[in-house]
C-alpha positions as CSV (number, residue, x, y, z in Angstrom):
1,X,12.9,125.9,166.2
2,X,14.0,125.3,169.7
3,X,17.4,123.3,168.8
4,X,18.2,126.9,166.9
5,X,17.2,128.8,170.1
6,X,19.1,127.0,171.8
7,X,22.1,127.5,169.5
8,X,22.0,131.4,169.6
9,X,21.4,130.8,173.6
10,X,24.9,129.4,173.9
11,X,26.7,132.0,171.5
12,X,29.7,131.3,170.3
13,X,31.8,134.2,168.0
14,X,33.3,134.2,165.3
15,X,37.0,134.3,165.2
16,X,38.3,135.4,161.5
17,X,41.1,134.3,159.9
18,X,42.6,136.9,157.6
19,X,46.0,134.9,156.0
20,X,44.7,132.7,153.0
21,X,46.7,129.9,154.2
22,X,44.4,129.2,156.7
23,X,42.1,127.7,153.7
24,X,42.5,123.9,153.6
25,X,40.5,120.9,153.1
26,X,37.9,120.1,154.9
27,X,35.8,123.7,154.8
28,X,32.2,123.6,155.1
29,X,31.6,126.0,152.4
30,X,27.9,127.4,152.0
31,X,27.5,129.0,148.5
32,X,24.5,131.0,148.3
33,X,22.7,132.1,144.3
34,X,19.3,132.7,143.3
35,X,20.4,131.3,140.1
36,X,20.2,127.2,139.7
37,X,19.0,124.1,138.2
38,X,16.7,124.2,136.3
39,X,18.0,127.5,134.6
40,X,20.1,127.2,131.9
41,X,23.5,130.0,132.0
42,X,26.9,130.4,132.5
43,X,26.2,131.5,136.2
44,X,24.6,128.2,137.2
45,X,27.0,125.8,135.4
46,X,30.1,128.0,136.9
47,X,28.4,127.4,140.1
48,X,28.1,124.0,139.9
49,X,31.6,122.9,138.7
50,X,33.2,125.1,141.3
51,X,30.8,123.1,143.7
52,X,32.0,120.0,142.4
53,X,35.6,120.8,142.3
54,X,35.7,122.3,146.0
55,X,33.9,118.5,146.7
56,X,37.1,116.9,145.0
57,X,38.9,118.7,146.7
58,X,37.4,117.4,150.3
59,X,35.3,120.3,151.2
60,X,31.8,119.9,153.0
61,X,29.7,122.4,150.1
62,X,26.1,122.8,150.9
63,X,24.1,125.4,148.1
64,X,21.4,127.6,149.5
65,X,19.2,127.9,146.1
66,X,15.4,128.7,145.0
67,X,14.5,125.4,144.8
68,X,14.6,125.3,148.7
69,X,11.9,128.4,148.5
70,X,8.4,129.4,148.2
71,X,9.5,131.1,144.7
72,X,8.0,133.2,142.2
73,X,8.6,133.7,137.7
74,X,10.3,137.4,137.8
75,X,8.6,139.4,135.2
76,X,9.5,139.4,132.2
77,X,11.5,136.6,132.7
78,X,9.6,133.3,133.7
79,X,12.9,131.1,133.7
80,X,14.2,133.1,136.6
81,X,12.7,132.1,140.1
82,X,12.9,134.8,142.8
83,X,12.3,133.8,145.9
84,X,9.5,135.2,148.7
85,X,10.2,136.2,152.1
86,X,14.0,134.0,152.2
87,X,15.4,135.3,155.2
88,X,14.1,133.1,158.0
89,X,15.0,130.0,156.4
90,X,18.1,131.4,155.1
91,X,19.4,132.6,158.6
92,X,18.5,129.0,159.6
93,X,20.1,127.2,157.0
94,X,23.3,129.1,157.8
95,X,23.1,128.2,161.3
96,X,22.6,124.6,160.9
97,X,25.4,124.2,158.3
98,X,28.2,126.3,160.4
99,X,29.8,127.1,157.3
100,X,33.7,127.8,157.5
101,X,33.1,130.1,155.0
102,X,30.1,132.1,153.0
103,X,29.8,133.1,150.1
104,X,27.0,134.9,147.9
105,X,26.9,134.6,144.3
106,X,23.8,136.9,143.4
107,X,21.9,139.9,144.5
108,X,18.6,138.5,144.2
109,X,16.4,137.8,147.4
110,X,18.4,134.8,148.8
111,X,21.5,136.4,148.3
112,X,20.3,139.7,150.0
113,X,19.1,137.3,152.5
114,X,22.6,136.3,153.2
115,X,23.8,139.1,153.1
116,X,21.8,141.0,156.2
117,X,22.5,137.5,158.4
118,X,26.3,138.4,157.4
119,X,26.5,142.1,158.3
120,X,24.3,141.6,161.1
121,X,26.5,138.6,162.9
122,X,29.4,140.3,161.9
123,X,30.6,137.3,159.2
124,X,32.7,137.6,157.1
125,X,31.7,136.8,153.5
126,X,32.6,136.9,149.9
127,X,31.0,137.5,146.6
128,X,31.1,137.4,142.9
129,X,29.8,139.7,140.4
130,X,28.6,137.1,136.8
131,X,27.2,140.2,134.8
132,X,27.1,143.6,134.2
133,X,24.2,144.3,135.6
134,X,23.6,148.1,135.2
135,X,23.9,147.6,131.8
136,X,21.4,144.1,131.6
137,X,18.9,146.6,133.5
138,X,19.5,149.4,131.2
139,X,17.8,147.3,128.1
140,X,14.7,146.6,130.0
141,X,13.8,149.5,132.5
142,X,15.0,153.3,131.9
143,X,17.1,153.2,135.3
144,X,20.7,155.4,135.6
145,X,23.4,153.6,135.6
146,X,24.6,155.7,138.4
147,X,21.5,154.2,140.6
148,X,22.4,150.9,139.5
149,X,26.2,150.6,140.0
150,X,25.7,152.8,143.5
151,X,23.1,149.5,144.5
152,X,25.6,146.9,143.1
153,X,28.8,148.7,145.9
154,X,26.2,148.7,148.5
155,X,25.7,144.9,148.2
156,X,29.2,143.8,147.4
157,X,30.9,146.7,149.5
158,X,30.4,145.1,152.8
159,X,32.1,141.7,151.1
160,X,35.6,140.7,151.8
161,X,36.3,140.1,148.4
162,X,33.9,140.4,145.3
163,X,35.0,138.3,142.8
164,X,35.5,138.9,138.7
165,X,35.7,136.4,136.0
166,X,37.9,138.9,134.2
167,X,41.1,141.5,134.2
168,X,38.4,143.9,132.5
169,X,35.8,143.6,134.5
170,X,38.2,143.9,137.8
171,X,39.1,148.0,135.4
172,X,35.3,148.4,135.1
173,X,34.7,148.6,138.3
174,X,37.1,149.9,139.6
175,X,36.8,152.6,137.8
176,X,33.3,153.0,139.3
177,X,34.4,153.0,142.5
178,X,34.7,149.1,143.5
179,X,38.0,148.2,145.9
180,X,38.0,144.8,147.3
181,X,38.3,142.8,143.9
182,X,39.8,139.8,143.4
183,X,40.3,137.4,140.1
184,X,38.1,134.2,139.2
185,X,38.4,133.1,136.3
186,X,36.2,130.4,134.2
187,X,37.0,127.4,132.9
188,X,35.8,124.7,130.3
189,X,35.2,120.6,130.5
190,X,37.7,119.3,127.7
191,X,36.9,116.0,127.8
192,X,33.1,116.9,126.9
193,X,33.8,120.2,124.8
194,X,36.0,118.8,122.3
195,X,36.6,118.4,117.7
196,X,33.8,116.5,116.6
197,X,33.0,116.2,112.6
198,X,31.5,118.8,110.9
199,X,28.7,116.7,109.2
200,X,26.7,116.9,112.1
201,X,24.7,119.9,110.9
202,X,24.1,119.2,107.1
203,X,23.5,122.8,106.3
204,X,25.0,124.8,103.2
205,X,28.4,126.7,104.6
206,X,30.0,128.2,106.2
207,X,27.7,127.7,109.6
208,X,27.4,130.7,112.0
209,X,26.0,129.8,115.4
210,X,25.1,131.7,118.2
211,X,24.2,129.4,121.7
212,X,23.0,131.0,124.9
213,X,19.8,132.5,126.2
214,X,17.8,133.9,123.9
215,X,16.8,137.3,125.6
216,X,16.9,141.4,124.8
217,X,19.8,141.5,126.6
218,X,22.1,139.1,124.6
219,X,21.8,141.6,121.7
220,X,21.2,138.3,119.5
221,X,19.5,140.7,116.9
222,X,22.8,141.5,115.8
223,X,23.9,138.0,114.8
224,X,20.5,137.4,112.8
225,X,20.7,140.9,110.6
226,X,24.3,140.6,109.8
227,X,25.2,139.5,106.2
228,X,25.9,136.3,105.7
229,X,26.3,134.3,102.9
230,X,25.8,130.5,104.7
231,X,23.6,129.3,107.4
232,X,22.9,130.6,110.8
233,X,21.4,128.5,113.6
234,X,20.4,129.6,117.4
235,X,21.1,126.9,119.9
236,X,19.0,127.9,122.9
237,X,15.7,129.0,124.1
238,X,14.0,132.1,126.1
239,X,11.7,135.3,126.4
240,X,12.5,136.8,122.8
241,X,12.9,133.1,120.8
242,X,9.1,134.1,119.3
243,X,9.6,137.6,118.1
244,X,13.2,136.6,116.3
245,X,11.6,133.4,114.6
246,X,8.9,135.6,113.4
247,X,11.1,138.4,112.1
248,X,14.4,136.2,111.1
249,X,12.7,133.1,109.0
250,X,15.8,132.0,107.4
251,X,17.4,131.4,110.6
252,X,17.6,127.8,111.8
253,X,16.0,127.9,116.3
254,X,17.1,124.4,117.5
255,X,15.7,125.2,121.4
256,X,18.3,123.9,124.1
257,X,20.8,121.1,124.0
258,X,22.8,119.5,126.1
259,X,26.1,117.9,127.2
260,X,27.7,116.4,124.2
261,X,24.9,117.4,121.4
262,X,25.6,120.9,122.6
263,X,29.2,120.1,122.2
264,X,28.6,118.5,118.4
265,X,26.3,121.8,117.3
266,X,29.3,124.3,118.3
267,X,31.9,121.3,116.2
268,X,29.8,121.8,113.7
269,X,29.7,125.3,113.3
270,X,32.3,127.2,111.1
271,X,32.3,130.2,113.6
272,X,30.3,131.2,116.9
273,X,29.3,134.8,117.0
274,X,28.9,136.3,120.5
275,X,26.8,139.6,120.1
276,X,26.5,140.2,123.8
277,X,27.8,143.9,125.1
278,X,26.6,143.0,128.6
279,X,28.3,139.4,129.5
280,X,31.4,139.5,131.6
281,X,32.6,136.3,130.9
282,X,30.6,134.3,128.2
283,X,31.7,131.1,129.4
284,X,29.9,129.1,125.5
285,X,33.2,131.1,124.1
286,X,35.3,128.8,125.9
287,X,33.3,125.7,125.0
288,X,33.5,126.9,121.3
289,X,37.0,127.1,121.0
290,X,37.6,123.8,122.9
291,X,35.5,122.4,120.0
292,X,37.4,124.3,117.9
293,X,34.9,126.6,116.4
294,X,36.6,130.4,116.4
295,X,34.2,133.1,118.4
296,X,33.3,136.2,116.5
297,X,32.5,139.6,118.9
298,X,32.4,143.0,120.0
299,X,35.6,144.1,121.2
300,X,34.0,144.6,124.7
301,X,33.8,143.4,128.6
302,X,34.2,139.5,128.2
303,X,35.5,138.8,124.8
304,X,38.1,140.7,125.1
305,X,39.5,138.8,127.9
306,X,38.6,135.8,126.4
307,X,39.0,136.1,122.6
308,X,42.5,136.4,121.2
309,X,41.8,138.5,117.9
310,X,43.7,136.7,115.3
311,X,44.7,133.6,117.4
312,X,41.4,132.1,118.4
313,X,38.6,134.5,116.9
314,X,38.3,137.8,115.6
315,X,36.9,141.0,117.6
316,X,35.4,144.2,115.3
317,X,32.7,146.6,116.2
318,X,31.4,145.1,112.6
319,X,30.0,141.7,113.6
320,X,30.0,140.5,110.1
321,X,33.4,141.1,109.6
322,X,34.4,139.7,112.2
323,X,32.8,136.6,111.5
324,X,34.1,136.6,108.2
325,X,37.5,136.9,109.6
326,X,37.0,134.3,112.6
327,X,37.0,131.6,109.1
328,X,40.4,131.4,108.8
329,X,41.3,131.1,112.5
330,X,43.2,127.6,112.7
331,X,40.7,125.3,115.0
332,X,43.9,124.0,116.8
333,X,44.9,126.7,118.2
334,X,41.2,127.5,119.6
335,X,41.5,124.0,120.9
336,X,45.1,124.1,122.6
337,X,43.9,127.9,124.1
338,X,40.7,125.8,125.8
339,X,43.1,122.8,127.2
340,X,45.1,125.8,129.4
341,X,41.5,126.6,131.1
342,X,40.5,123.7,133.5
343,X,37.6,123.9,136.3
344,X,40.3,122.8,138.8
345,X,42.5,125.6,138.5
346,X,39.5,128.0,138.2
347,X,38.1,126.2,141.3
348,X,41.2,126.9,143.2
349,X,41.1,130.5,142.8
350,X,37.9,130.2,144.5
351,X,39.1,128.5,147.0
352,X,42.0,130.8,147.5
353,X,39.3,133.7,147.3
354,X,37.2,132.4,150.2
355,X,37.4,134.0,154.0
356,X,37.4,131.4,156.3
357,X,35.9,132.1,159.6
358,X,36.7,129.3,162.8
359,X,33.8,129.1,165.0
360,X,35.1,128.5,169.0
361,X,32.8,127.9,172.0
362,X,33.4,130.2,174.8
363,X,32.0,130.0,178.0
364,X,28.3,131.6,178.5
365,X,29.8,134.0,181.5
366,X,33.1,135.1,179.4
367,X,30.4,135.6,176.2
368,X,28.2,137.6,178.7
369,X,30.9,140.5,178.7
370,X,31.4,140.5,175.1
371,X,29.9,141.7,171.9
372,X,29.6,138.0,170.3
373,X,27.7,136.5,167.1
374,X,25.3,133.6,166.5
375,X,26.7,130.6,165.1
376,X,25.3,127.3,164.5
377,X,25.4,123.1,165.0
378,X,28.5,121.5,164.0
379,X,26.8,118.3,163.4
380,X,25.0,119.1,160.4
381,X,26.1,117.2,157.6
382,X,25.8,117.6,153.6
383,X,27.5,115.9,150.4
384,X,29.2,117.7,147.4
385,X,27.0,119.3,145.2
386,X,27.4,117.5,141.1
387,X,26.9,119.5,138.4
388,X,23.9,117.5,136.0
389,X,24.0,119.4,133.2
390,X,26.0,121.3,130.9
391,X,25.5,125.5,130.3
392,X,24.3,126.6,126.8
């Protein structure tokens, strides 16, 4: 504690950077989610590729996560870990990294954390928004959506940028009275998601699958009570996997898999269906269609930014029809829409996203007449996060 005393003794400010130029290799970059290994979702495995890719591309990444916490299951939702009392340890790790640039990916505890240390020191940060959160809320608890989307400015109001996966999304918002949003798109691994044969599953056709969490708010209830004249298997695991086994016994529940056996279940599969209304992305539709599967959904938030109706899927506010009509999508051109998606050029929209902030050491006496901010050690060092597994 006294090496971090003596830090905020000595006071150097912050000196912004406004022209996105001014990002270039060699950032310490400090990426800050309350979602992470072990959890399995698109936010996490975004997360981690980004992290990898800003690695490759010689930045310093260091990920503030729940793993570093005294956490806690949330309710009614065990796989998520919300951590207790975050802030001192968060203000320190922030301090001791000297990040070049912030930025919070979740409005949990760590990332409100961040967020006070931010606005109180008068840094500059960015953040992303992975889900439509008022809605997510809305299928649990009886809360307003007015309440929720008024909580969700607040947080990312005081950002510099608040990023979206989507052109949609960017409207959404917008139109509830979001202004400092800026584009990041998802991407997909290729060379892991890719054609694989279709006798992998020996199930009677045509194969509908639906991977992802299995929770209320994936809507997956949809999928399993839609007419269907073949097989339907869930790849993936969570809070409401007992009730729909109970109620949907001809349905196939595989639990999780991983890297390339996830990759051969969605080959395998004649269509994926992607009930979800609340997603903003759904980052498995990209993995399907690099395997060449066609994605069947609502035409809502996410999949319509994603899903090409008659080119690489089918959208329909009839599921089943859609999924009927997602059969004779031609799996090449699902595949050659994937190949134009890479984590690099995803990763550099990040990077393009990011405020950089230089940190210069002034003089105690010059500091004394100035309103100045707490910075950190410059010594501190990390390596580039890896991604070790692959999203549902």
């Amino acid at each position: 504690m006294a090496a971090y005393r003596e830090i905020e003794k000595n006071w150097p400010a912050f000196i912004v950077s406004s022209c996105l130029d001014a990002i270039v290799a060699g950032m310490r970059i400090m990426i800050v989610t309350d979602a992470w290994f072990p959890q399995t979702n698109g936010v996490v495995s975004t997360l981690a590729q980004t992290a990898a890719w800003l690695g490759r591309f010689r930045h310093e990444v260091r990920i503030i996560n729940p793993r570093d916490f005294h956490s806690v299951p949330c309710p009614t939702y065990p796989e998520i870990q919300l951590s207790l009392f975050p802030y001192a340890k968060v203000k320190r790790s922030i301090l001791a990294f000297a990040p070049h640039a912030v930025h919070i990916a979740t409005e949990g505890p760590l990332g409100l954390a961040a967020r006070r240390f931010c606005v109180a020191r008068g840094m500059p940060f960015t953040t992303s928004y992975h889900t439509q959160f008022p809605q997510y809320l809305r299928t649990r608890l009886p809360v307003p959506l007015r309440l929720s989307y008024g909580a969700l400015r607040w947080f990312h109001g005081a950002a510099v940028r608040c990023m979206v996966s989507t052109a949609s999304v960017r409207a959404d918002l917008a139109a509830h009275g979001f202004a400092n949003l800026a584009i990041w798109p998802r991407g997909v691994d290729t060379e892991l998601f890719k054609p694989h044969s279709k006798d992998f599953l020996p199930l009677p056709r045509p194969i509908a699958a639906y991977v992802g969490r299995v929770a209320v708010e994936k809507n997956i209830d949809a999928f399993l009570a839609m007419e269907w004249s073949g097989s339907k298997i869930v790849v993936g695991d969570g809070p409401e996997r007992a009730r729909l086994e109970a109620q949907y016994r001809h349905a196939n529940f595989l639990g999780f898999r991983f890297g390339e056996e996830l990759a051969r279940h969605l080959a395998a599969a004649d269509v994926m269906v992607f009930p979800s209304r609340t997603d903003t992305f759904g980052l498995v539709n990209l993995e399907a269609m690099a395997c060449g599967a066609p994605v069947a959904a609502y035409p809502v938030t996410g999949p319509i930014d994603v899903v090409t109706d008659g080119v690489t899927g089918a959208l329909d506010l009839d599921l089943a029809a859609a999924a009927r009509r997602a059969l004779n999508i031609d799996p090449r051109a699902c595949r050659e829409h994937a190949l134009k998606s890479g984590w690099d050029v995803c990763s550099r929209q990040f990077e393009g996203n990011l405020q950089r902030s230089e940190l210069l050491a002034q003089p105690k006496l010059i500091l004394a007449s100035r309103l100045v901010r707490e910075s950190a050690l410059d010594s501190a060092s990390s390596s580039s996060i890896r991604p070790s597994r692959t999203r549902l």
